[in-house]
matplotlib code that plots the C-alpha trace (Angstrom):
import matplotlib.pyplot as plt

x = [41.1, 43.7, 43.9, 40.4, 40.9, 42.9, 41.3, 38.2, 39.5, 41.7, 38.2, 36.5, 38.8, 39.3, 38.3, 35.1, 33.6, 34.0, 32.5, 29.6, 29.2, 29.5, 26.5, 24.7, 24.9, 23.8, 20.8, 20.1, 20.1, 17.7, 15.4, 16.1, 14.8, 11.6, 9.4, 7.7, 10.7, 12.5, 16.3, 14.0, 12.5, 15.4, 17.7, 14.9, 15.1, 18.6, 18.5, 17.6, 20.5, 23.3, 22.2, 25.3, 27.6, 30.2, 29.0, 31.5, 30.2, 26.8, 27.0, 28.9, 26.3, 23.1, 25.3, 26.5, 22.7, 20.9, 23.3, 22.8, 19.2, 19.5, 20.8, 19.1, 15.9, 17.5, 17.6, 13.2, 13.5, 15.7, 14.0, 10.8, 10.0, 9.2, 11.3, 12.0, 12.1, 10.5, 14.0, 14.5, 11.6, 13.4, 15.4, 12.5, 12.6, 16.0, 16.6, 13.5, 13.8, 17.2, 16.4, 13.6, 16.6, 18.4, 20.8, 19.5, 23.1, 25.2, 22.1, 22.3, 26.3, 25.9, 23.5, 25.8, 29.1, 26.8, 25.4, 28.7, 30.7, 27.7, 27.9, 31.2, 30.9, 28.4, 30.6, 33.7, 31.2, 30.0, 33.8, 35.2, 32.2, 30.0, 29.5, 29.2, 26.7, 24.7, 24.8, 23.8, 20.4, 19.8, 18.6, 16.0, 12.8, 8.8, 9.3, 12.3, 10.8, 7.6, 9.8, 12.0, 8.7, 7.1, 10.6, 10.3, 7.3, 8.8, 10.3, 6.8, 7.5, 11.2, 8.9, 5.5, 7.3, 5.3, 2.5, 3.0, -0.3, -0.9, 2.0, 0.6, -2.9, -0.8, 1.4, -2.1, -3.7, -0.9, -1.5, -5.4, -3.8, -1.6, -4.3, -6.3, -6.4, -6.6, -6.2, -3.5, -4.9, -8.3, -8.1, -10.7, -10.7, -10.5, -11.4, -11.8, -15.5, -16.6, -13.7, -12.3, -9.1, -8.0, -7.3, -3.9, -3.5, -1.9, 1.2, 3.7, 5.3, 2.0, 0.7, 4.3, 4.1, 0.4, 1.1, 4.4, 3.8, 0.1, 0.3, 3.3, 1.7, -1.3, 0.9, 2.6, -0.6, -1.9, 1.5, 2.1, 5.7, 6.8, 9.8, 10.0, 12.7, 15.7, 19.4, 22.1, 24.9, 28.1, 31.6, 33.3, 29.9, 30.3, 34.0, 32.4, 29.6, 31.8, 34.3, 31.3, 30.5, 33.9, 33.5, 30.6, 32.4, 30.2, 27.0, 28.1, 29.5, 26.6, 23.9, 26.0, 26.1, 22.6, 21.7, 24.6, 22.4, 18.9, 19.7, 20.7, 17.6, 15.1, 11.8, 13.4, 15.5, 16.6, 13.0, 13.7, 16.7, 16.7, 13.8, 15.9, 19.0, 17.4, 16.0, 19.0, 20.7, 18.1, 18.4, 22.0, 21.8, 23.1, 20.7, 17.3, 15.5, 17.4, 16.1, 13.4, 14.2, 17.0, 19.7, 22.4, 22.9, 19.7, 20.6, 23.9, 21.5, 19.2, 21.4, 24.3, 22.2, 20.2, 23.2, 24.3, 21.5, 22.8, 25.5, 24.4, 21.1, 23.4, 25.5, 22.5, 22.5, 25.4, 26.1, 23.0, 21.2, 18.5, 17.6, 17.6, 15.6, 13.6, 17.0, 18.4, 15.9, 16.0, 19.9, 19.4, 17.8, 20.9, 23.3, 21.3, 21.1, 24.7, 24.5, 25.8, 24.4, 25.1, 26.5, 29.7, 29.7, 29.9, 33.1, 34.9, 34.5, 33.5, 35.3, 36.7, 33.3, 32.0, 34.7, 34.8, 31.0, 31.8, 34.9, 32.9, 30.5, 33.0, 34.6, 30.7, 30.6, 33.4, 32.2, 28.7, 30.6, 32.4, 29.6, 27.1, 29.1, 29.3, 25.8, 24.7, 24.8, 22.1, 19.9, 19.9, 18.8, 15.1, 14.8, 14.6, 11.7, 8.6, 6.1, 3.3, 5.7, 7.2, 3.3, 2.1, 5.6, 5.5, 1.6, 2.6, 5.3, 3.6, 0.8, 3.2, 5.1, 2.0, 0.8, 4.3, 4.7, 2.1, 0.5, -2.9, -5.1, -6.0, -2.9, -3.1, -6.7, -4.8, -2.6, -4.8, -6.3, -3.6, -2.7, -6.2, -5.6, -2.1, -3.0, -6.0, -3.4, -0.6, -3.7, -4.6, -1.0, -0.5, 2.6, 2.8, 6.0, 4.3, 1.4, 4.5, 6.2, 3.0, 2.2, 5.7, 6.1, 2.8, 2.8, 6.2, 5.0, 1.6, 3.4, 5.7, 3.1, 0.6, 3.9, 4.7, 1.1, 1.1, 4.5, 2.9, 0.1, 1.9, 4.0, 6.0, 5.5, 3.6, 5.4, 8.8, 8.7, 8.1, 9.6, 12.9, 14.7, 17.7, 17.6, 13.8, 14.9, 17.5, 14.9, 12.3, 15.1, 15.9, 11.8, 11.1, 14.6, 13.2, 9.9, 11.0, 14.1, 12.9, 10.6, 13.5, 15.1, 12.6, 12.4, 15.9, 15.6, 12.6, 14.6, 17.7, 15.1, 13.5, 16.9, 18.5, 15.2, 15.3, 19.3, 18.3, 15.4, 18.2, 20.5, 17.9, 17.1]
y = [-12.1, -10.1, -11.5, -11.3, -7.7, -7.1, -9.2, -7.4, -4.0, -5.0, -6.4, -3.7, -0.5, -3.2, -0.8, -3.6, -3.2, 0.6, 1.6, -1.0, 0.9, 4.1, 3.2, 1.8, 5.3, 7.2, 4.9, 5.0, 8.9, 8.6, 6.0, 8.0, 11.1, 10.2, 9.7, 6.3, 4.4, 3.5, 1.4, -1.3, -1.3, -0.3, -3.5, -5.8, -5.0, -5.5, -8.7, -10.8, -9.0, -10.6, -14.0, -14.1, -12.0, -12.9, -13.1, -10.0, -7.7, -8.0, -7.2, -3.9, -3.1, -3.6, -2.2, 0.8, 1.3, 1.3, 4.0, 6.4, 6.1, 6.9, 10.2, 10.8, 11.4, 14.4, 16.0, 16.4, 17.2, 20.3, 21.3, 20.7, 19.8, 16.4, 13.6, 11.0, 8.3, 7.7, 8.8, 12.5, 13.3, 15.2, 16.8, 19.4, 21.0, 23.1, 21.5, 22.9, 26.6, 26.8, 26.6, 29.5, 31.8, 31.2, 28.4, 25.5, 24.5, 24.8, 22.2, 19.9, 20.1, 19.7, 16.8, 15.2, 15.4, 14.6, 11.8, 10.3, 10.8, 9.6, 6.1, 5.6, 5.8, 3.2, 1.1, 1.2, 0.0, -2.8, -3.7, -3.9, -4.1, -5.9, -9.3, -6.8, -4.9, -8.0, -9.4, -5.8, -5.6, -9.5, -8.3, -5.8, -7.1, -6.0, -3.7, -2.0, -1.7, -0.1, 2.6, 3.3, 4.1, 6.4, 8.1, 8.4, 10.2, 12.9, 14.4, 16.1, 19.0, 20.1, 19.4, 21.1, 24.9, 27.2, 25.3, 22.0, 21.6, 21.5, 19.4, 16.6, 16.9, 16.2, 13.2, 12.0, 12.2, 9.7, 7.6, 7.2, 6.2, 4.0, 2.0, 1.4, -2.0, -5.6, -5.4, -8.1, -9.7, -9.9, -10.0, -7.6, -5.0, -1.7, 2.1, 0.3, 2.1, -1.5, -0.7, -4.2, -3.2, -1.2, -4.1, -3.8, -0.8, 2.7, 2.0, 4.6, 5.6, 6.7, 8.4, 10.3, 11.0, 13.1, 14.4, 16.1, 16.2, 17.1, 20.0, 21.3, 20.6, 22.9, 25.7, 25.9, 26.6, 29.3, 31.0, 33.3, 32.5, 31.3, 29.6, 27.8, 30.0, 31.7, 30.6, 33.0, 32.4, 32.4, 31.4, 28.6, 27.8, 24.5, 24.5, 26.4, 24.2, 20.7, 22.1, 23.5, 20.1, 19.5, 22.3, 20.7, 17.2, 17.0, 16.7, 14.8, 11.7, 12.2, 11.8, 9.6, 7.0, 7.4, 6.7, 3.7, 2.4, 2.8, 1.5, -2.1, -2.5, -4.4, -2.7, 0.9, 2.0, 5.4, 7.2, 6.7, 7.4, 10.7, 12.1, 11.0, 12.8, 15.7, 16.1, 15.4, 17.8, 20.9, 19.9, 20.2, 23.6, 27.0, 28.4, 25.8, 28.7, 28.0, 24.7, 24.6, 27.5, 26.9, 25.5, 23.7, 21.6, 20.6, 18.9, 17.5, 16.1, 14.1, 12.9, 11.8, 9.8, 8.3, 7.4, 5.3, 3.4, 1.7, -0.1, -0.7, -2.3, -4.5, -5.9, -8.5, -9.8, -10.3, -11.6, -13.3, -13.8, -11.0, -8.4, -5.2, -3.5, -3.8, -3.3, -6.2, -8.6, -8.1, -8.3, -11.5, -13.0, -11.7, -13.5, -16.8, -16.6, -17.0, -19.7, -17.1, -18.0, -14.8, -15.8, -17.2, -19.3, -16.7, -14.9, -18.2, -20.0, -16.7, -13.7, -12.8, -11.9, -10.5, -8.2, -7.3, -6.2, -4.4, -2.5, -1.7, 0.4, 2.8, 2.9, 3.7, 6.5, 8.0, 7.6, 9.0, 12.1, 12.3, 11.9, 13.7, 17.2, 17.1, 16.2, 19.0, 21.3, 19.6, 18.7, 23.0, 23.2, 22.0, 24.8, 26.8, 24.9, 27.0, 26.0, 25.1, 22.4, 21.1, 20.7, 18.2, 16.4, 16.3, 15.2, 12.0, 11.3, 11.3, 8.6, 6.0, 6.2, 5.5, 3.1, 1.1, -0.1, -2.6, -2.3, -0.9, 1.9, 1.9, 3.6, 6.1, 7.1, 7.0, 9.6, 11.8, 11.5, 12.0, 14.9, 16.7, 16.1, 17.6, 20.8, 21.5, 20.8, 23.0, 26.1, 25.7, 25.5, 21.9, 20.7, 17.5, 16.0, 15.1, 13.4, 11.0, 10.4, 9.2, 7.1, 5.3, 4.8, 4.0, 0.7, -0.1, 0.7, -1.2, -4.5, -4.0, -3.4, -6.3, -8.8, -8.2, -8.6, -12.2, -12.8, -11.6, -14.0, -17.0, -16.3, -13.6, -10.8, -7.3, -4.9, -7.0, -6.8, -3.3, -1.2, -3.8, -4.8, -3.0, -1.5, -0.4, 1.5, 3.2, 4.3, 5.3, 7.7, 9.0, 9.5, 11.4, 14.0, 14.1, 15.6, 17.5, 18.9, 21.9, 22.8, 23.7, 25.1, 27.6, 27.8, 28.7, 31.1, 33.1, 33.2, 34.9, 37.3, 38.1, 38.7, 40.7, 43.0, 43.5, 44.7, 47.0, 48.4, 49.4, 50.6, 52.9, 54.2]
z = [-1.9, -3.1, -6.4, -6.8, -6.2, -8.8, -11.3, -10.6, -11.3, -13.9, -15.2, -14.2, -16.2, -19.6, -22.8, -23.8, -20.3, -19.9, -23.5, -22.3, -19.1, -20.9, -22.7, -19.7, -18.3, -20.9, -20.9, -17.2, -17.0, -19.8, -18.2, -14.8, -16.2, -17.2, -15.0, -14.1, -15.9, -13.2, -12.6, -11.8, -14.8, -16.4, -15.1, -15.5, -19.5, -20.0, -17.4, -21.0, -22.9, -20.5, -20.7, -23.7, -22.1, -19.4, -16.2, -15.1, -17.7, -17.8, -13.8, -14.8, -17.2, -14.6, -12.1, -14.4, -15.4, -12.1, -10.5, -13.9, -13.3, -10.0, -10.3, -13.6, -11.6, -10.6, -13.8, -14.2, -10.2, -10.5, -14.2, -13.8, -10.7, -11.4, -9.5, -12.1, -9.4, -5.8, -4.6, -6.1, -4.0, -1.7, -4.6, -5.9, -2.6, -3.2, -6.8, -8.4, -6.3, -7.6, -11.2, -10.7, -9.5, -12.8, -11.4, -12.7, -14.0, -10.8, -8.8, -11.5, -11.0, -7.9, -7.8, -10.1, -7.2, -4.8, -6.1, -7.3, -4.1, -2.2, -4.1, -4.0, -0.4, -0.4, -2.5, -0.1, 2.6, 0.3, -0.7, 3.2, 5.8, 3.6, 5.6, 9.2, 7.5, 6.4, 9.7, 11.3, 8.9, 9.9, 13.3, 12.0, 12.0, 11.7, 14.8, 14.3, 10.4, 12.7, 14.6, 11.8, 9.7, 12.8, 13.0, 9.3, 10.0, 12.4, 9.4, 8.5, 10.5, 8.2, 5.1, 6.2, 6.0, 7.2, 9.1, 10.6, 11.1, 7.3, 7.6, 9.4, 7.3, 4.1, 5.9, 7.0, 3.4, 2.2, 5.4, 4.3, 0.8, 1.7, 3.8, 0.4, -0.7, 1.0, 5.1, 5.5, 9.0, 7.6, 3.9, 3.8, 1.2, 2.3, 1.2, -2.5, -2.5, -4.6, -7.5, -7.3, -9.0, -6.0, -3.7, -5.4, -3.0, -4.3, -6.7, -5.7, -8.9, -10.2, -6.5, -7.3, -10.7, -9.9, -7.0, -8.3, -12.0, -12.8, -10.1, -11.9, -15.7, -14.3, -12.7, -16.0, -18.2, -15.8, -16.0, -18.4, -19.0, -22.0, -20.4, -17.1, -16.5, -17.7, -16.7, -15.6, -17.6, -15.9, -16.6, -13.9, -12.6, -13.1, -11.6, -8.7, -8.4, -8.5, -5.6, -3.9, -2.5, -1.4, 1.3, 2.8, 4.1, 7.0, 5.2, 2.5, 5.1, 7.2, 4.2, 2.7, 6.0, 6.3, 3.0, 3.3, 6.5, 5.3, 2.2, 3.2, 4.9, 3.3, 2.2, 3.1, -0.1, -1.4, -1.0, 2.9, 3.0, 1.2, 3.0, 6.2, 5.3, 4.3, 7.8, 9.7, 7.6, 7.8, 12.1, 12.3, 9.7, 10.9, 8.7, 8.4, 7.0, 3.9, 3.2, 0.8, -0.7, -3.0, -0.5, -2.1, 1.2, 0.5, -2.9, -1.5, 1.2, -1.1, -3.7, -1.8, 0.4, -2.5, -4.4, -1.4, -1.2, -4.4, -3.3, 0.4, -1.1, -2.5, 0.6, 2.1, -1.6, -2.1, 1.2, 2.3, -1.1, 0.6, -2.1, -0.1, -2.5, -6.3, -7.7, -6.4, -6.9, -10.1, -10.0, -8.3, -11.0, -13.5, -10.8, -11.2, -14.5, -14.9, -12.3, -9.5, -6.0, -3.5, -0.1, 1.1, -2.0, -4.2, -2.9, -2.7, -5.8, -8.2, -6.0, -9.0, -10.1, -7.0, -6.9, -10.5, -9.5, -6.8, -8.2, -11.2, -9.1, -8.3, -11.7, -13.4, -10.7, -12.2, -15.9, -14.4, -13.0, -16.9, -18.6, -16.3, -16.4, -20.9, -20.9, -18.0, -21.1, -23.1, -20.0, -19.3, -22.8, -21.6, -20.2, -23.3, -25.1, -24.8, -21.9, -24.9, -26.2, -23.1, -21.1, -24.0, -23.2, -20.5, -20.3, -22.5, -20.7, -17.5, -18.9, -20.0, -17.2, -14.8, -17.5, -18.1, -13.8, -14.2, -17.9, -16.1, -16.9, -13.4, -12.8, -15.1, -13.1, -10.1, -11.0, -12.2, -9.2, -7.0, -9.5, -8.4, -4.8, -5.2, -6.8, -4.3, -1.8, -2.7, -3.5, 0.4, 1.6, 2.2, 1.2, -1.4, -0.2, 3.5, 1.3, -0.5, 2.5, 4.0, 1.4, 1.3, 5.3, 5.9, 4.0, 5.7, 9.4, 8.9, 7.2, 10.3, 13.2, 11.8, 11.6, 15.0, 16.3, 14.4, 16.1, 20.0, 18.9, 18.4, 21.7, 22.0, 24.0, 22.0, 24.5, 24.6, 20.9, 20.4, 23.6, 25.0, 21.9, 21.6, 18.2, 18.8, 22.0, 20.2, 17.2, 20.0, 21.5, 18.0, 17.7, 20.6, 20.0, 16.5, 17.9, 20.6, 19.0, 17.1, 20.0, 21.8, 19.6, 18.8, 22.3, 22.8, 19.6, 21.3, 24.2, 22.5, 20.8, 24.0, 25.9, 22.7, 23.2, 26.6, 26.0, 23.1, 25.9, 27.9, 25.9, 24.8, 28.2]

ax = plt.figure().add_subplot(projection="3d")
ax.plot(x, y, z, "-o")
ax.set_aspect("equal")
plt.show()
């Protein structure tokens, strides 16, 4: 193993590979930021281009490419409000405020750090606990998936601000949505109103691109800005932004190992994880008021976890030839194009490989980190294109993106759909990111729920399934704390006020 190791970084650091992942970067940021071209799409392009290349290199490259476009969602979510993937959702909430207070250049910093220390976190778990891990997400099944999506949902009440009632109408919107399409006990179609094309079901990229995009193209044209905003220029920002997120350790490990966790479960990914984090994070706050307002612990919070969702959705791959997410099944098909063949077999008789892989992850986080603080400058400089150029960019850019996941029109109509909803929405308070989250769990807790009913039918026991099995105990305790939690702490809060009054009374007598 040893000598795989060092083969694989010496691999790894060579001058060939790193201009090739330098390249893959700059590419992946660019494919990250726009959105609806996602790193699945992304990898799935260059898969073809490897086919000539040595097995090691082209890994770097795919590898290299899909944690650039990870982050490079980031970008549109802090600028424009527009998550270029699924899993900068959670980024607009403090990204996007941030950049309206002029400080658009230290989130973007920041998201950068974040995102770079968060994967190489994920990586050290994929170089040393991978096989433990693998063996760990083995022993989830369709009703810990079921409980991880219902404590998923808990997090409505961080993201519905000011009303959690408006809250739970928007997370039961995307619930409604994500029910559209076949029924998969029956096979009958559902909520498709006799348009035989939506028996597909809602396709999320597009859902996402209306609900945050269109909402934010029509806020743009009723403003009377010329800009989307201004930037404060100040020296050392960026230095003061990079060390920043340094002083916040405890946050960055905890988002990071949640994102880490999440990520090597199949069917979860960095969307979950990053809505997860940010939750935990806001709970465990000194100041939760903060969040969604332009806290930067919010934007450590999203992209670190995110970030570690690369790697981690990596380690059943790898390990067990199980794709954890879209990303690696489309890696999969670049291992077995090189006749690669993930499990044991791999780290024996092509660790050099393996480990050249997995080294390289950490080594195109630190080219990301390079390369993402030069190019911060020219990402700012969107910011200074006039609102009446930057809407019909944006406009275009939203169509292909909805039109490139499946070639359809149909999801082109579907945003603009979900872009109507969205701005109605926001004008009567509701929140859009408890609509998305809906969306994505609700498809995950249904697939789990109906695969444990099948599973009671042919034998096994429904409330053994869902209420005995370890791991679903231990997410129904995390549930209920998740609901009950901020009940007593505002509890406890009144209580302080009402105590601090009654002194202030007396002292006053």
């Amino acid at each position: 193993m040893g000598a795989d190791v060092l083969q694989g970084l010496m691999a790894s650091v060579s001058p060939g590979n790193l201009m090739i992942m330098s390249l893959a970067i700059v590419g992946g940021i660019i494919i990250g930021s726009l959105p609806g071209l996602s790193a699945t799409m992304g990898v799935a392009l260059l898969v073809p281009l490897t086919f000539g290349m040595d097995p090691g290199t082209g890994l770097l490259m795919l590898g290299a490419l899909y944690t650039a476009a990870m982050f490079g969602g980031a970008n549109s979510a802090i600028l424009l409000n527009t998550p270029g993937t699924p899993a900068n959702v959670a980024t607009t909430f403090d990204g996007y405020p941030l950049t309206k207070k002029g400080q658009a250049d230290r989130a973007l910093v920041t998201a950068l750090t974040s995102s770079v220390i968060g994967g190489i976190i994920g990586t050290l778990f994929l170089l040393f606990l991978a096989q433990f891990l693998a063996n760990f997400a083995l022993r989830f099944g369709p009703p810990e998936n079921f409980w991880l999506a219902v404590f998923g949902l808990t997090i409505i009440g961080s993201l519905a601000g000011r009303s959690v009632l408006k809250g739970m109408i928007g997370g039961g919107i995307g619930l409604l949505l994500a029910l559209i399409g076949i029924d998969p006990v029956s096979g009958a179609s559902r909520f498709t109103f006799g348009f035989g094309e939506l028996n597909q079901g809602i396709e999320l990229i597009p859902a996402m691109i209306g609900f945050f995009t269109i909402p934010q193209i029509i806020h743009l044209i009723e403003s009377r800005d010329k800009y989307v905003s201004k930037i404060d220029k100040r020296k050392g920002v960026y230095k003061e932004a990079f060390f920043n997120v340094f002083k916040k350790p405890v946050t960055l490990i905890r988002s990071s190992l949640i994102g880490t966790f999440i990520g090597m479960l199949p069917g979860a990914g960095g969307n979950v994880a990053s809505f997860v984090a940010y939750n935990e994070s806001k709970r465990f706050s000194k100041t939760p008021k903060e969040y969604g307002k332009g806290s930067i612990d919010g934007v450590v919070t999203s992209e670190s976890a995110n970030n570690a969702t690369v790697s981690s959705s990596l380690i059943p791959l790898l390990t067990l030839g199980i794709p954890g997410s879209p990303v690696a099944a489309v890696l999969l098909g670049g291992l077995l194009i090189h006749g690669l063949r993930p499990g044991a077999e791999l780290f024996t008789g092509s660790g050099h490989i393996a480990y050249t892989f997995m080294i390289g992850l950490i080594v195109a986080n630190i080219l990301l980190l390079i390369i993402g603080l030069l190019g911060t400058k020219f990402f700012v400089k969107a910011l200074n294109v006039p609102i009446n150029y930057l809407v019909p960019i944006i406009t275009v850019l939203a169509i292909m993106g909805a039109y490139a996941i499946r070639n359809s029109f149909l999801d082109v109509y579907i945003m603009l759909a979900c872009g109507v909803i969205g701005y109605f929405a926001i004008k009567v308070g509701i929140h859009v990111g408890p609509i998305v989250l809906g969306l994505i769990l609700g498809v995950i807790a249904e697939q789990g729920f109906v695969s444990s009913v099948i599973q009671a039918n042919s034998g096994q026991n429904l409330f053994e399934l869902f209420f005995t099995r370890p791991i679903t105990i231990i997410l129904i305790i995390m549930t209920v704390l998740s609901l009950f939690t901020p009940l007593w702490v505002a509890y406890q809060q009144n209580k302080a006020k009402g105590t601090t009054g009654s002194n202030d009374k007396n002292i006053n007598a």
